[in-house]
Backbone as JSON Lines, residues from 0, in Angstrom:
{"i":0,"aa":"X","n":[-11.29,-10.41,26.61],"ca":[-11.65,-9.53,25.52],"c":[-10.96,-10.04,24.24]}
{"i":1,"aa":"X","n":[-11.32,-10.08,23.29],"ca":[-11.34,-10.28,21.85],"c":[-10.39,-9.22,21.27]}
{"i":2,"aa":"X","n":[-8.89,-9.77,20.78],"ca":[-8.04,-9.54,20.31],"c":[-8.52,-8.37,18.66]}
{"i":3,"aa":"X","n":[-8.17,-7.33,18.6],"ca":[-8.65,-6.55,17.61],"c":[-7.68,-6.79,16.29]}
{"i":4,"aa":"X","n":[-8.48,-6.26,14.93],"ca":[-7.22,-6.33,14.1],"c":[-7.25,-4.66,13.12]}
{"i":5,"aa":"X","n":[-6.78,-4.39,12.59],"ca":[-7.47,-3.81,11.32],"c":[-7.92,-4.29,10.24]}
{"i":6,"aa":"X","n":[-9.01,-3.61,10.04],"ca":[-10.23,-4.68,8.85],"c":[-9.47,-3.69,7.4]}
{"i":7,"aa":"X","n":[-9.46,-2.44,7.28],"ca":[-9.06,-1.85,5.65],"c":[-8.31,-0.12,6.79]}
{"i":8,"aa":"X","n":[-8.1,-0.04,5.55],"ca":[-7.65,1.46,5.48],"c":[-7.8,1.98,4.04]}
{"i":9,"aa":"X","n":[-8.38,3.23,4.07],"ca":[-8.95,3.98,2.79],"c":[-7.98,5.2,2.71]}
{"i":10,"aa":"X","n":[-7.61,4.96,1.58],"ca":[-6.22,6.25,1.5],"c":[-6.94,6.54,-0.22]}
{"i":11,"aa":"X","n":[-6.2,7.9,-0.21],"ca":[-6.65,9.01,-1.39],"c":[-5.28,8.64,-2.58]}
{"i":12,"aa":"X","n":[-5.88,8.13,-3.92],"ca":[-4.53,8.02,-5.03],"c":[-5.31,8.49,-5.76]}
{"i":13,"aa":"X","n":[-4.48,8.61,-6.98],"ca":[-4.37,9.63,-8.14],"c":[-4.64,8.58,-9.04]}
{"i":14,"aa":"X","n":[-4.21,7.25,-9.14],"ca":[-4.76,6.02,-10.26],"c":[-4.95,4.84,-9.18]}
{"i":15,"aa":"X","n":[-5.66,4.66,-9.16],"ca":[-5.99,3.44,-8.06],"c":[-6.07,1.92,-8.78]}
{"i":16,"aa":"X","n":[-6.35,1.86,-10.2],"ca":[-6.24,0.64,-10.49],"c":[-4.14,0.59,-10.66]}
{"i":17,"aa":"X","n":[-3.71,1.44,-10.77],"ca":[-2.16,1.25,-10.83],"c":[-2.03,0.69,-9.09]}
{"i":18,"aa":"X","n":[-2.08,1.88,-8.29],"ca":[-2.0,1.55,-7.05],"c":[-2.52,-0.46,-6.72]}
{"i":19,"aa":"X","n":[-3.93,-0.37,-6.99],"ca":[-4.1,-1.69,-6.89],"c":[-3.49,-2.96,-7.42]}
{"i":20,"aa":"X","n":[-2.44,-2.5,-8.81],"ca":[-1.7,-3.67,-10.05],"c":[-0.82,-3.86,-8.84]}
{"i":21,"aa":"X","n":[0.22,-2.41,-8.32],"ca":[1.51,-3.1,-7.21],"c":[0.76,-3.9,-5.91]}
{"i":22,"aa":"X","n":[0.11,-3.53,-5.38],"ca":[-0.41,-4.15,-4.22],"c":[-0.64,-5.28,-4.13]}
{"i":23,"aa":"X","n":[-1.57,-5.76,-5.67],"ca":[-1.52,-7.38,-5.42],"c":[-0.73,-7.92,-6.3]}
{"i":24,"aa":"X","n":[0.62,-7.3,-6.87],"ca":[1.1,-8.15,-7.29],"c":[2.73,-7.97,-6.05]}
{"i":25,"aa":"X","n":[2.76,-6.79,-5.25],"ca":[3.93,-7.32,-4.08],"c":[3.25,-8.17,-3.1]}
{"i":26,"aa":"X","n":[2.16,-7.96,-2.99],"ca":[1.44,-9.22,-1.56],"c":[0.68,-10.34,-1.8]}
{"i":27,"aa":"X","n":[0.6,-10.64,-3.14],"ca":[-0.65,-11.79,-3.55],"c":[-1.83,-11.55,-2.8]}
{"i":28,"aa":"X","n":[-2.46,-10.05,-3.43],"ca":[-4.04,-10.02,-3.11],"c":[-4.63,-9.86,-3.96]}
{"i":29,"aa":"X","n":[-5.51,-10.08,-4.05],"ca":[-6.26,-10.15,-4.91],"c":[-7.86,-8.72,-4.65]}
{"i":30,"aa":"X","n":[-8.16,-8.36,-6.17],"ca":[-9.07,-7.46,-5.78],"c":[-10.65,-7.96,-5.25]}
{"i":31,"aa":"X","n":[-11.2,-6.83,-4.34],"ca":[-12.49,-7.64,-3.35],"c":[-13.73,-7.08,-4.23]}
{"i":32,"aa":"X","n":[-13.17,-5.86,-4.67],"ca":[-14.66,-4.47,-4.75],"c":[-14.07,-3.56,-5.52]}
{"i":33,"aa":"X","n":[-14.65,-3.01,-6.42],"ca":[-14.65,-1.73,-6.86],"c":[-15.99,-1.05,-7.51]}
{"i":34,"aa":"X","n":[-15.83,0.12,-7.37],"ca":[-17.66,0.7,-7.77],"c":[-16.71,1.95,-7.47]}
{"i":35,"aa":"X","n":[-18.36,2.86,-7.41],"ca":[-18.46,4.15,-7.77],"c":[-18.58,4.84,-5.99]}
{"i":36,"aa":"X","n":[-18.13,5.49,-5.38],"ca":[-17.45,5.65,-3.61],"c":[-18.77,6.37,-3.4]}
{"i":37,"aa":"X","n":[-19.23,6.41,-2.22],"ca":[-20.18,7.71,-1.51],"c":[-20.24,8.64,-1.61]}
{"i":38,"aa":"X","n":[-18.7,9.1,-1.85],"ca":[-18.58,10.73,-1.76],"c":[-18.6,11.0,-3.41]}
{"i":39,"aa":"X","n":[-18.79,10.4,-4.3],"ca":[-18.49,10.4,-5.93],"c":[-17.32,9.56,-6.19]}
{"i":40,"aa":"X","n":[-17.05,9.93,-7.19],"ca":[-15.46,9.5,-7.25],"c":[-15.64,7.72,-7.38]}
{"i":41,"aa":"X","n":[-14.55,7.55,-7.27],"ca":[-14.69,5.92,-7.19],"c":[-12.93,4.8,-6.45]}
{"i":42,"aa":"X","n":[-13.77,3.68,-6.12],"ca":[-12.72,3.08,-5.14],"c":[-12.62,1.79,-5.75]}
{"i":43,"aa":"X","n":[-11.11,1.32,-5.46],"ca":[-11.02,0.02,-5.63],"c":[-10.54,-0.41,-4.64]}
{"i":44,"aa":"X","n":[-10.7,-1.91,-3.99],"ca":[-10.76,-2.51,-2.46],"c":[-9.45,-3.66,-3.02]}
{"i":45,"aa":"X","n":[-7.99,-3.55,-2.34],"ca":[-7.75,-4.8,-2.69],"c":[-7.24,-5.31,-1.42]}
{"i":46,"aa":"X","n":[-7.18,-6.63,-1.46],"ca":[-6.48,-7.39,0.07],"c":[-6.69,-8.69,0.33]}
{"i":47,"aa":"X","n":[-6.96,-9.23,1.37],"ca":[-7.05,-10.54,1.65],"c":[-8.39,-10.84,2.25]}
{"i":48,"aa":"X","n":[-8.33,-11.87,2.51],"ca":[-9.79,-12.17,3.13],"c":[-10.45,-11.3,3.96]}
{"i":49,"aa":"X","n":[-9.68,-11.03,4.83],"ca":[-10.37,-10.13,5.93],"c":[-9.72,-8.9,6.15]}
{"i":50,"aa":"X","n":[-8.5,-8.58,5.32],"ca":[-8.09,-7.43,5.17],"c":[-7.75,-6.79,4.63]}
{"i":51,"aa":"X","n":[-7.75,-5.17,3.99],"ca":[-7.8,-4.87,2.78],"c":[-7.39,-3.16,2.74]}
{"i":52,"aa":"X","n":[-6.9,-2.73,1.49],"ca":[-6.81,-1.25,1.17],"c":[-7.93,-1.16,0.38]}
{"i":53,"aa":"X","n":[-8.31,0.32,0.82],"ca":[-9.68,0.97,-0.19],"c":[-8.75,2.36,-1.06]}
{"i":54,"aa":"X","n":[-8.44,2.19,-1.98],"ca":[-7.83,2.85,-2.58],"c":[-8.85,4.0,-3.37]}
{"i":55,"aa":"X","n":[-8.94,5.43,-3.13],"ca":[-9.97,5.89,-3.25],"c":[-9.45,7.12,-4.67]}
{"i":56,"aa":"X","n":[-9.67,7.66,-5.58],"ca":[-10.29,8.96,-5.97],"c":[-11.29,9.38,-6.88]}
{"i":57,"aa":"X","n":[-10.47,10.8,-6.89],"ca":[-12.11,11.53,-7.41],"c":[-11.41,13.11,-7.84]}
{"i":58,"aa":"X","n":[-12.55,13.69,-8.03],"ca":[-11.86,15.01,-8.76],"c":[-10.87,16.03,-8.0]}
{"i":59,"aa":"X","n":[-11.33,15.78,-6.52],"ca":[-10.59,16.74,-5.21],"c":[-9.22,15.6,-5.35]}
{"i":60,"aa":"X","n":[-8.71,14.64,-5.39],"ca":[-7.58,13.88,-5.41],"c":[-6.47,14.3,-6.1]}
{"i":61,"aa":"X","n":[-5.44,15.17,-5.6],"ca":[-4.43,15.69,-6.49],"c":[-2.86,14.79,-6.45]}
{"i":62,"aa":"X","n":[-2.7,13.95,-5.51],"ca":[-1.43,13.7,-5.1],"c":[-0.58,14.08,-4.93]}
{"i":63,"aa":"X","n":[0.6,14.07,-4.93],"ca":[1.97,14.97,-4.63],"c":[1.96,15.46,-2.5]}
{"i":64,"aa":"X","n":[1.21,13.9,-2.52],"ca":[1.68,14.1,-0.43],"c":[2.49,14.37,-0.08]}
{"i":65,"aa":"X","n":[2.79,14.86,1.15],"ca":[3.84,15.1,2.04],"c":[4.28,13.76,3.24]}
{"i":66,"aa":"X","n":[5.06,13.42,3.48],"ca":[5.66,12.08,4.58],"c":[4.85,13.4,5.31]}
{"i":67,"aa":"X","n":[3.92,12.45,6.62],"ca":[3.92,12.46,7.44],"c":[2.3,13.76,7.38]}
{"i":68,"aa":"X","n":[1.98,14.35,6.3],"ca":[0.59,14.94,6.73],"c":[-0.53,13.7,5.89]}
{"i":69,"aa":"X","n":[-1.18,13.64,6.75],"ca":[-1.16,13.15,8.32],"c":[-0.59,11.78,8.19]}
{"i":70,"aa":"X","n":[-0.61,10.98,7.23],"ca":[0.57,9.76,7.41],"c":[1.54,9.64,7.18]}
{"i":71,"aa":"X","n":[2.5,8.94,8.19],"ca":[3.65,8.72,7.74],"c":[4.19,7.73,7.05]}
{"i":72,"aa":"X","n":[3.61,6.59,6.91],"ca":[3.73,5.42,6.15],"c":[2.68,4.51,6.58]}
{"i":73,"aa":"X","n":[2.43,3.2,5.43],"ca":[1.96,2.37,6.0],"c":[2.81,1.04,5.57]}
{"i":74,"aa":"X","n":[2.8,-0.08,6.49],"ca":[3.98,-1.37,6.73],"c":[3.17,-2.54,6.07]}
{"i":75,"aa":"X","n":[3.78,-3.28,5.44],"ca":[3.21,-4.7,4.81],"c":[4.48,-5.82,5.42]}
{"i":76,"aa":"X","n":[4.17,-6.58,5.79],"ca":[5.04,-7.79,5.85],"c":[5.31,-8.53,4.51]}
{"i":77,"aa":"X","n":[6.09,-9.31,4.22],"ca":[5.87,-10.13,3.08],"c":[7.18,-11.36,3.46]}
{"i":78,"aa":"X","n":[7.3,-12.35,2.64],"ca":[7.95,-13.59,2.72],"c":[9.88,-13.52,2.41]}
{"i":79,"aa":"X","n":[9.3,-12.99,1.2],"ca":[10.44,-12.65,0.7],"c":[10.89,-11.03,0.18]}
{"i":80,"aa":"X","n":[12.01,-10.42,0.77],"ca":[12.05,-8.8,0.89],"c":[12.68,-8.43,-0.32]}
{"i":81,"aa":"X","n":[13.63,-9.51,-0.54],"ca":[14.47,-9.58,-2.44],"c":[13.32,-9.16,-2.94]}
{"i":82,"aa":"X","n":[12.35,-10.26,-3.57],"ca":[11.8,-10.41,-4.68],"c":[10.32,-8.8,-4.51]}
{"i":83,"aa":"X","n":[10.4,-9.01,-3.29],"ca":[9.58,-7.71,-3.0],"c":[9.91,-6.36,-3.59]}
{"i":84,"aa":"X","n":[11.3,-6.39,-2.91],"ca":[12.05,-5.09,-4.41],"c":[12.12,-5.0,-4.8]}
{"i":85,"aa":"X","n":[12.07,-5.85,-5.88],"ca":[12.09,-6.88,-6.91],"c":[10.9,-5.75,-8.19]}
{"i":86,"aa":"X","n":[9.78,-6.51,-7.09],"ca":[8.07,-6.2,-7.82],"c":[7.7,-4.22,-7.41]}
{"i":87,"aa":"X","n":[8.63,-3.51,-6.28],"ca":[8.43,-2.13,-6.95],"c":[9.48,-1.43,-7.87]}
{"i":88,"aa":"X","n":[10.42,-2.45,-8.06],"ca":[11.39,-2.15,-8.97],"c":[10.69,-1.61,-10.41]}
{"i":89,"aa":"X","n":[9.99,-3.08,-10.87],"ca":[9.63,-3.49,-11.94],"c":[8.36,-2.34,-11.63]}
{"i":90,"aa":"X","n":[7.77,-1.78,-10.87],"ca":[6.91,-0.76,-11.44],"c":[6.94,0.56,-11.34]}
{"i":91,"aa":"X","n":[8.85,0.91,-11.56],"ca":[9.39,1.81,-11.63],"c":[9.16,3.04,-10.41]}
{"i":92,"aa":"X","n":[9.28,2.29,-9.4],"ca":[9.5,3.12,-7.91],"c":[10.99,2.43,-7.43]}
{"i":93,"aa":"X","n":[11.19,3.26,-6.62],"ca":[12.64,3.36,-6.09],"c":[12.4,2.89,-4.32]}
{"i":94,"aa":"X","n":[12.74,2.1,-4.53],"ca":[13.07,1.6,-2.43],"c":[14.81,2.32,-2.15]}
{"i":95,"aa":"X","n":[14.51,2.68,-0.85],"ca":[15.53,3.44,-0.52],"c":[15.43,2.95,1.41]}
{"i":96,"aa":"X","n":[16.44,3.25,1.89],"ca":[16.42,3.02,3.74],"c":[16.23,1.72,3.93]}
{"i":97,"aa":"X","n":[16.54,0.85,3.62],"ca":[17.2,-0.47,4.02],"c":[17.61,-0.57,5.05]}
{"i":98,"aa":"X","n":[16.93,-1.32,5.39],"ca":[17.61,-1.48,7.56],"c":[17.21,-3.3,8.15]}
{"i":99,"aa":"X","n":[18.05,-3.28,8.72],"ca":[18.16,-4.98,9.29],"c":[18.67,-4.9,10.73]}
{"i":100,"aa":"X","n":[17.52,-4.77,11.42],"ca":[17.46,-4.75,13.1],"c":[16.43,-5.82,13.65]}
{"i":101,"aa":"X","n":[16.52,-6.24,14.72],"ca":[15.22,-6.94,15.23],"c":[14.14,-6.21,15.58]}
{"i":102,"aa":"X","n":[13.28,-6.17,14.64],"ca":[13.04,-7.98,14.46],"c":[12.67,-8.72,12.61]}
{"i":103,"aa":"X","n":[13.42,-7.71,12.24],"ca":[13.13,-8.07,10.82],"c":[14.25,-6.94,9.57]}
{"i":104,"aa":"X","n":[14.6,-7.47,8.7],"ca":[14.58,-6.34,7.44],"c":[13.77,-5.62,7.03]}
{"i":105,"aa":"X","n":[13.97,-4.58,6.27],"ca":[13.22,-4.15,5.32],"c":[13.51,-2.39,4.86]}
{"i":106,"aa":"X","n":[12.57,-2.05,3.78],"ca":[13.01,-1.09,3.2],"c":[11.64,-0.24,2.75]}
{"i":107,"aa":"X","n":[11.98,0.65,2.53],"ca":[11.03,1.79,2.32],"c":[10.94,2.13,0.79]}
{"i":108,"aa":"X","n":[9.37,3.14,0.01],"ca":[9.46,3.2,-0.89],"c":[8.46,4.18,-1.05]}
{"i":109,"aa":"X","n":[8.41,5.52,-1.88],"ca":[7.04,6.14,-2.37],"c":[6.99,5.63,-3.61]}
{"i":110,"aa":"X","n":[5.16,5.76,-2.98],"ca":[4.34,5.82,-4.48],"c":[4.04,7.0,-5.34]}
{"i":111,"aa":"X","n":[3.63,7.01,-6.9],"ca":[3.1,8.08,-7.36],"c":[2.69,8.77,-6.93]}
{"i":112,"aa":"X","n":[2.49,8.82,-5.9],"ca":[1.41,9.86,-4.92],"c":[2.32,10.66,-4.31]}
{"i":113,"aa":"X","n":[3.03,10.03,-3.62],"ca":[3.98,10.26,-2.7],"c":[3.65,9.69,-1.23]}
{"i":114,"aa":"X","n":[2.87,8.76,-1.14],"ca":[3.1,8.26,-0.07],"c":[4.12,6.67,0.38]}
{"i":115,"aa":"X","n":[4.31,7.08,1.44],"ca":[5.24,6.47,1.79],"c":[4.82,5.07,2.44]}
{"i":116,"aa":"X","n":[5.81,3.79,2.03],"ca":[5.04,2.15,2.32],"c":[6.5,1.98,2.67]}
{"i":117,"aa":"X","n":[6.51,0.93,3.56],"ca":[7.47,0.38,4.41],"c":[7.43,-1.47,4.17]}
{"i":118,"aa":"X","n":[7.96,-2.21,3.76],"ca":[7.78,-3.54,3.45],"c":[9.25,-4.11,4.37]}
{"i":119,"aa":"X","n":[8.42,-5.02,5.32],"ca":[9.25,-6.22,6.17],"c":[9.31,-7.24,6.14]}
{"i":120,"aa":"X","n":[10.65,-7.81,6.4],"ca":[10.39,-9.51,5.94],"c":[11.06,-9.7,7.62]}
{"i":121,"aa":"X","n":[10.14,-10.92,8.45],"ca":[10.51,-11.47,9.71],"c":[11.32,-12.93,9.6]}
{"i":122,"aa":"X","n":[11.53,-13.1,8.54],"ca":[12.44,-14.09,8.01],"c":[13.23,-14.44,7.34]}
């Protein structure tokens, strides 16, 4: 059987071209898509070749999430975890919970929204 991956995940923000400026500028992605969404509203797609965030809103989009209804975070790998802090520094979010266990570093951070992103470095 054929090894699965995740292709996107579509999460609800309050400015999605902001959301989309940190995303590809902590992971080097680049944007795929943006238009006007199904439900109204409108989405911007950013990620990599074959994988990607759909960063979505619209008038029901209020922000101010809670950790953990219904997500609790979502995890990015990256190369370097410095310069990573680095790039949500510079767009005035705060990383906090710093931890260095196996099998990697890394540290935690909300967005405007309030959701919560987790960034690891395995090296």
């Amino acid at each position: 059987m054929a090894q699965g991956r995740l292709e996107h995940a579509n999460i609800s923000v309050t400015d999605p071209d902001r959301s989309a400026a940190l995303l590809a500028e902590l992971l080097g992605w680049k944007e795929r898509w943006r238009g006007t969404s199904q439900l109204g509203g409108r989405s911007v797609h950013v990620g990599a070749e074959h994988d990607y965030i759909a960063l979505y809103t619209g008038d029901q989009v209020k922000g101010d999430y809670r950790k953990g209804q219904p997500l609790n975070h979502i995890a990015f790998t990256v190369g370097d975890l410095d310069a990573a802090e680095a790039v949500v520094e510079g767009h005035g979010l705060k990383p906090f919970g710093h931890d260095d266990y196996d099998p990697g570093r890394r540290f935690y951070f909300f967005d405007w929204d309030g959701i919560e992103f987790e960034v690891v470095s395995y090296e």
